[in-house]
N, CA, C and O of each residue as an XYZ file, in Angstrom:
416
protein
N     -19.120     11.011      0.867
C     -17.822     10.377      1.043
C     -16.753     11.468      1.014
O     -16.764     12.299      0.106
N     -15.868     11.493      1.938
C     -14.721     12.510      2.050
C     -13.468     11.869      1.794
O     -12.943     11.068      2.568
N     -12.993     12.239      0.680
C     -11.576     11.974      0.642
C     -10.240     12.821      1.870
O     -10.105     13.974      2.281
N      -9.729     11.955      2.019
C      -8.516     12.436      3.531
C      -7.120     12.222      3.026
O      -6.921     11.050      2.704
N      -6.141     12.993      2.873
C      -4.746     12.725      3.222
C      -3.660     13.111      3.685
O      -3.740     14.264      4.110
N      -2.616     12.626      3.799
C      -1.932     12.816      5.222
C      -0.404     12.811      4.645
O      -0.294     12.993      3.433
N       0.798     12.614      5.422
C       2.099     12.643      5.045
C       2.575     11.974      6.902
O       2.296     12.550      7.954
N       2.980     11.262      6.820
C       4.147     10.405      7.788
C       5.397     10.351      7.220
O       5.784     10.421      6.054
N       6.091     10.179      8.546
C       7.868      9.484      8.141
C       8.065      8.359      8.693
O       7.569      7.864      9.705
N       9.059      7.863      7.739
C      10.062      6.385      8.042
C      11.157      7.158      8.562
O      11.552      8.267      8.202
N      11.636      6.305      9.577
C      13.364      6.069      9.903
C      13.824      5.510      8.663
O      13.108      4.995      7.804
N      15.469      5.694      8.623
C      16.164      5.576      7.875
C      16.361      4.127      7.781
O      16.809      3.619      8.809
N      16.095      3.205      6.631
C      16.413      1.718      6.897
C      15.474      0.842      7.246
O      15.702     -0.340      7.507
N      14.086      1.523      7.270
C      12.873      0.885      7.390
C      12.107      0.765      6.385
O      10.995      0.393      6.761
N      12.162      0.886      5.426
C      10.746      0.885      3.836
C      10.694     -0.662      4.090
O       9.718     -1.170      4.642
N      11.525     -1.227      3.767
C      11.334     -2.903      4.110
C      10.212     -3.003      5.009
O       9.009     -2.932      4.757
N      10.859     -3.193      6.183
C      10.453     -3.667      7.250
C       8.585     -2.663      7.273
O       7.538     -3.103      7.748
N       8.744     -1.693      6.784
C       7.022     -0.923      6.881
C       6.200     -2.107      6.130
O       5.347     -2.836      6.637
N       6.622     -2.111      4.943
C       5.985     -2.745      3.637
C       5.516     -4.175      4.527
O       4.374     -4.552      4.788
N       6.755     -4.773      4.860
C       6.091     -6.549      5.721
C       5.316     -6.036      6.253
O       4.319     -5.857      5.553
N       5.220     -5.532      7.585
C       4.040     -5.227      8.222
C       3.007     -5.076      7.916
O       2.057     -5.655      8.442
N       2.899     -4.006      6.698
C       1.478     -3.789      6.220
C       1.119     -4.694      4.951
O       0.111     -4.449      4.288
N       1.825     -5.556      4.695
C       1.520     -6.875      3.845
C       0.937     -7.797      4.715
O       0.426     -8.797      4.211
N       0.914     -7.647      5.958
C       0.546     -8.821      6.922
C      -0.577     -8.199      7.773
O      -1.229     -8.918      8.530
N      -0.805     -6.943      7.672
C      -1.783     -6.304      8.369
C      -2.869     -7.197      9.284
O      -3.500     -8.192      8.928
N      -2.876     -6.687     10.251
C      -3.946     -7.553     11.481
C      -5.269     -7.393     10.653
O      -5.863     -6.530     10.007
N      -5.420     -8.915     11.092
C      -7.503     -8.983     10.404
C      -8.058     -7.882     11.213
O      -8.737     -7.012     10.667
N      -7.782     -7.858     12.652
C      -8.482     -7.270     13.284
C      -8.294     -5.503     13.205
O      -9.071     -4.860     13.909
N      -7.362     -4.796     12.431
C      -7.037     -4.033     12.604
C      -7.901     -3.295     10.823
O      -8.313     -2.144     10.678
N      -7.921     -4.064     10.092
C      -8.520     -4.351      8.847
C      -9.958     -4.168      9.033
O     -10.622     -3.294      8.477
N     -10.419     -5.087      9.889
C     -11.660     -5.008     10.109
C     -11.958     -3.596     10.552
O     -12.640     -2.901      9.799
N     -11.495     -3.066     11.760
C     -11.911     -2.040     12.189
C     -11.926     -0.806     11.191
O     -12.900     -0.146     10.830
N     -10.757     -0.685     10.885
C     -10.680      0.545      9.410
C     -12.013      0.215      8.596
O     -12.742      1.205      8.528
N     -12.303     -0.430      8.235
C     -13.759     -0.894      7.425
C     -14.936     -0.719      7.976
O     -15.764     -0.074      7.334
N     -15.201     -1.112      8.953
C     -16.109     -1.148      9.974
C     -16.561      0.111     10.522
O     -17.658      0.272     11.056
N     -15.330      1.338     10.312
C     -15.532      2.789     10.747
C     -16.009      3.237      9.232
O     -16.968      4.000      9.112
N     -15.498      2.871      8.399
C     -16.047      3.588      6.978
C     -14.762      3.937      6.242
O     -14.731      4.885      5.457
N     -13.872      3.297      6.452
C     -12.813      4.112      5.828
C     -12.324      3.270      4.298
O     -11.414      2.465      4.493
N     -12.581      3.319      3.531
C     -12.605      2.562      2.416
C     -11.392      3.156      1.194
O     -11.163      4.366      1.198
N     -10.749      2.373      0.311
C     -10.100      2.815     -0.491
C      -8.914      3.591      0.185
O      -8.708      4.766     -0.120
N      -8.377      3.139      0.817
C      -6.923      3.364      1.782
C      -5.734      2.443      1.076
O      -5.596      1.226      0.953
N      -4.892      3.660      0.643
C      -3.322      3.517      0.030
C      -2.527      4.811      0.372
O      -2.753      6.020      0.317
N      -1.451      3.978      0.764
C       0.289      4.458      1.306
C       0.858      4.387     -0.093
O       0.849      3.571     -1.015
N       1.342      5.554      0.134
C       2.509      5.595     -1.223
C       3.745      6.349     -0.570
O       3.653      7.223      0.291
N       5.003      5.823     -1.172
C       6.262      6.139     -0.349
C       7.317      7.184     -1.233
O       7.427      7.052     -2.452
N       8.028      8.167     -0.520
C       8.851      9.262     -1.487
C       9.987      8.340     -0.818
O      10.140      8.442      0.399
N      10.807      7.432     -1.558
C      11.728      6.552     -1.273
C      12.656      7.560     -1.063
O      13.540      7.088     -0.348
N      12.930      8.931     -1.385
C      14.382     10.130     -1.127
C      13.960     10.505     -0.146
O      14.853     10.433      0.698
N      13.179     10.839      0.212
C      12.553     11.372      1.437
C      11.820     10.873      3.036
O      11.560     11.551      4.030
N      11.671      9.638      2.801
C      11.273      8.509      3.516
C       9.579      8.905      3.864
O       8.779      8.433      4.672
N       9.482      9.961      2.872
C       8.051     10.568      3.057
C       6.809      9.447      2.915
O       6.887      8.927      1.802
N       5.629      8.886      3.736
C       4.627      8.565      3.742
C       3.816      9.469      3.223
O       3.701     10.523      3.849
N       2.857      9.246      1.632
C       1.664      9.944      1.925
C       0.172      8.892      1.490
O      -0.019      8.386      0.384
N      -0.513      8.802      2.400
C      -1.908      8.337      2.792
C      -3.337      9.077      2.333
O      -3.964     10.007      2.839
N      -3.515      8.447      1.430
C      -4.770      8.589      0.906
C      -5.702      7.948      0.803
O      -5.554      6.907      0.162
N      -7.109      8.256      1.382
C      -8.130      7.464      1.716
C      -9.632      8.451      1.964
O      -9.743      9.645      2.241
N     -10.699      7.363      1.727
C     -12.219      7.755      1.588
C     -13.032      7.487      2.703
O     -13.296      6.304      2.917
N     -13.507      8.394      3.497
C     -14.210      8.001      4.583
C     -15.360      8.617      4.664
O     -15.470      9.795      4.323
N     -16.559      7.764      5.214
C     -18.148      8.025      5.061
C     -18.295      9.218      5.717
O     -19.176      9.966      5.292
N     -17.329      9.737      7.094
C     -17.486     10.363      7.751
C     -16.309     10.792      8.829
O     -16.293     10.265      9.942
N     -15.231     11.870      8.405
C     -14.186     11.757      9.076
C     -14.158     12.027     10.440
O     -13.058     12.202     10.966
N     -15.515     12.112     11.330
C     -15.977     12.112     12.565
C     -15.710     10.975     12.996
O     -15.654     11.014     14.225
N     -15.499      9.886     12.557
C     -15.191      8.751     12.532
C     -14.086      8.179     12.900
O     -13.936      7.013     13.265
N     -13.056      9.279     12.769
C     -11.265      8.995     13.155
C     -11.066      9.107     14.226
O     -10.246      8.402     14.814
N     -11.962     10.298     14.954
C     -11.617     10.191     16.256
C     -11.821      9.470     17.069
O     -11.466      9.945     18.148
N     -12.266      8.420     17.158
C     -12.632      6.923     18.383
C     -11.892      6.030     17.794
O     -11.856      4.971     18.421
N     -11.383      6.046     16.982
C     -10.202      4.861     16.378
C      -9.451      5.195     17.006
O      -8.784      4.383     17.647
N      -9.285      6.244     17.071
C      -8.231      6.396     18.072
C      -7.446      6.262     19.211
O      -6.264      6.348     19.546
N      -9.025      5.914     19.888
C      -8.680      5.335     21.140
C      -9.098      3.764     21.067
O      -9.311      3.137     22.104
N      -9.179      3.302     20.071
C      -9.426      1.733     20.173
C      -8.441      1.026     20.586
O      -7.382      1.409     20.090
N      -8.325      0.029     21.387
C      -7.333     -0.969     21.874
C      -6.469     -1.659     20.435
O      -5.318     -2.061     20.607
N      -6.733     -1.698     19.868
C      -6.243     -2.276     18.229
C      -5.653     -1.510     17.659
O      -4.558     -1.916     17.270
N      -5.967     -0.268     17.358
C      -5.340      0.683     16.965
C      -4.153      1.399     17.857
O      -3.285      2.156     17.421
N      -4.273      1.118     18.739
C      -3.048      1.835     19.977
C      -2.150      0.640     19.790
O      -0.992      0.916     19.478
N      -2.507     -0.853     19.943
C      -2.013     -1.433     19.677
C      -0.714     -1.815     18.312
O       0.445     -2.227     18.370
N      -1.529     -1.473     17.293
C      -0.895     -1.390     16.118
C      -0.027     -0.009     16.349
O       1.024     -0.211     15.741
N       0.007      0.910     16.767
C       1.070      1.827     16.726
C       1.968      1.788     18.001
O       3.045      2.357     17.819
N       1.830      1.363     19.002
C       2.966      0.462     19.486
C       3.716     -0.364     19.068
O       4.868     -0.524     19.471
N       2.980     -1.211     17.917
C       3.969     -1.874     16.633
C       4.923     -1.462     16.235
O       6.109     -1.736     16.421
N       4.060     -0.297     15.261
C       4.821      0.617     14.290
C       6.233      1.949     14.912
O       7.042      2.537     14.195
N       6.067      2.053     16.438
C       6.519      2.993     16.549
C       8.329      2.991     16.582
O       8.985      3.959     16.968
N       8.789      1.982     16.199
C      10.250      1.466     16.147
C      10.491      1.739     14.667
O      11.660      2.086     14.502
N       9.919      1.709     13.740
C      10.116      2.683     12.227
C      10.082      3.675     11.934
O      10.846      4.165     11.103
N       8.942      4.439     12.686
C       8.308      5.726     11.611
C       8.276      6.728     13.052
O       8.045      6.185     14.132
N       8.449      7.769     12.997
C       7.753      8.996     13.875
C       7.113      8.740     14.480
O       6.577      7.698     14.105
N       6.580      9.250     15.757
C       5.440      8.742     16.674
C       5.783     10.021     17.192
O       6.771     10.743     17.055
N       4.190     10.166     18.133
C       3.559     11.061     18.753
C       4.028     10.355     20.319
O       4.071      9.136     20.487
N       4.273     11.097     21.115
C       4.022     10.915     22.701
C       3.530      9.810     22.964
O       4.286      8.944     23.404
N       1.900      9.472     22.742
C       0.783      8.697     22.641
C       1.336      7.727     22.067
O       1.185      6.753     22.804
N       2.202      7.294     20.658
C       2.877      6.548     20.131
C       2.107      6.479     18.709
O       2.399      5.710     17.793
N       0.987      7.507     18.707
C       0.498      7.964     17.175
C       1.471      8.456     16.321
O       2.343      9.300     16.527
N       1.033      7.409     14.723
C       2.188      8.108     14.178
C       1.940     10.271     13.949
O       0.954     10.980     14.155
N       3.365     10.612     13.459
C       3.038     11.755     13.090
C       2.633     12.306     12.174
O       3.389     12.243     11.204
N       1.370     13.067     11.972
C       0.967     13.176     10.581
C       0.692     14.881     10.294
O       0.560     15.705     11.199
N       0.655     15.108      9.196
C       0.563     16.116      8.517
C      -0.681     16.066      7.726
O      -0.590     15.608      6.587
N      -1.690     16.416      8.102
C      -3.265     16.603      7.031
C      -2.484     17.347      5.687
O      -1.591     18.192      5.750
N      -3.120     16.750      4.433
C      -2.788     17.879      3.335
C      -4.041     18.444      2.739
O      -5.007     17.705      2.544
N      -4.069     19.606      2.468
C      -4.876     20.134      1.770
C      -5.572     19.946      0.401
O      -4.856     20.464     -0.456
N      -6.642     19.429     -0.117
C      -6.610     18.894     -1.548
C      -6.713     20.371     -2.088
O      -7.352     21.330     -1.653
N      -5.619     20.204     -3.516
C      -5.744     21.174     -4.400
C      -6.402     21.420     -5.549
O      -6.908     22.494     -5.877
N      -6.385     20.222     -6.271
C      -6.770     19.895     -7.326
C      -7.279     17.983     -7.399
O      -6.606     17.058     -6.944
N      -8.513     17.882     -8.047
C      -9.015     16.862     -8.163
C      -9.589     16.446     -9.683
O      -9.778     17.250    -10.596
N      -9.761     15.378     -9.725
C     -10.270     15.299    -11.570
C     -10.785     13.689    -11.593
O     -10.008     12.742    -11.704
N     -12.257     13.570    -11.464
C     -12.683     12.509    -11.705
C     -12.362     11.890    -12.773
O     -12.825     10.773    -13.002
């Protein structure tokens, strides 16, 4: 199991509006994150900074790359892309972080 995490941004005036969304999260979009292996997935927010950081466990992070192109997942960030940063593609923008320190 590989732990993964990341850093995104909010626009200014969106923490609300992120939070509904992902309180309402698509079954189908749910399913798929699961279904690839990605388990134990939480967003935590730097409310001064509008900083996203994403932390999560995956069986196999070989695994991220065909989500990627899933119809559901493109979908869902065509959603999202009126809040937060987006990529060209309309992926949000992310920043991999390096783990430094860990402590079971």
């Amino acid at each position: 199991m590989e732990r993964l995490a990341f850093t995104m941004k909010l626009f200014p005036g969106q923490v609300e509006e992120y939070k509904r969304r992902h309180d309402a999260i698509w079954p189908a979009l749910k399913y798929l994150l699961k279904d690839s292996g990605i388990k134990d997935y939480s967003i935590f927010l730097d409310e001064g900074s509008l900083t996203l950081f994403g932390v999560m466990k995956v069986e196999d992070a070989a695994v991220l790359g065909p989500i990627r192109d899933h119809p559901v997942m493109r979908e869902w960030w065509a959603y999202m892309k009126d809040i937060m940063e987006t990529n060209a593609d309309e992926s949000p923008v992310q920043t991999a972080l390096r783990e430094v320190f860990y402590m079971a």
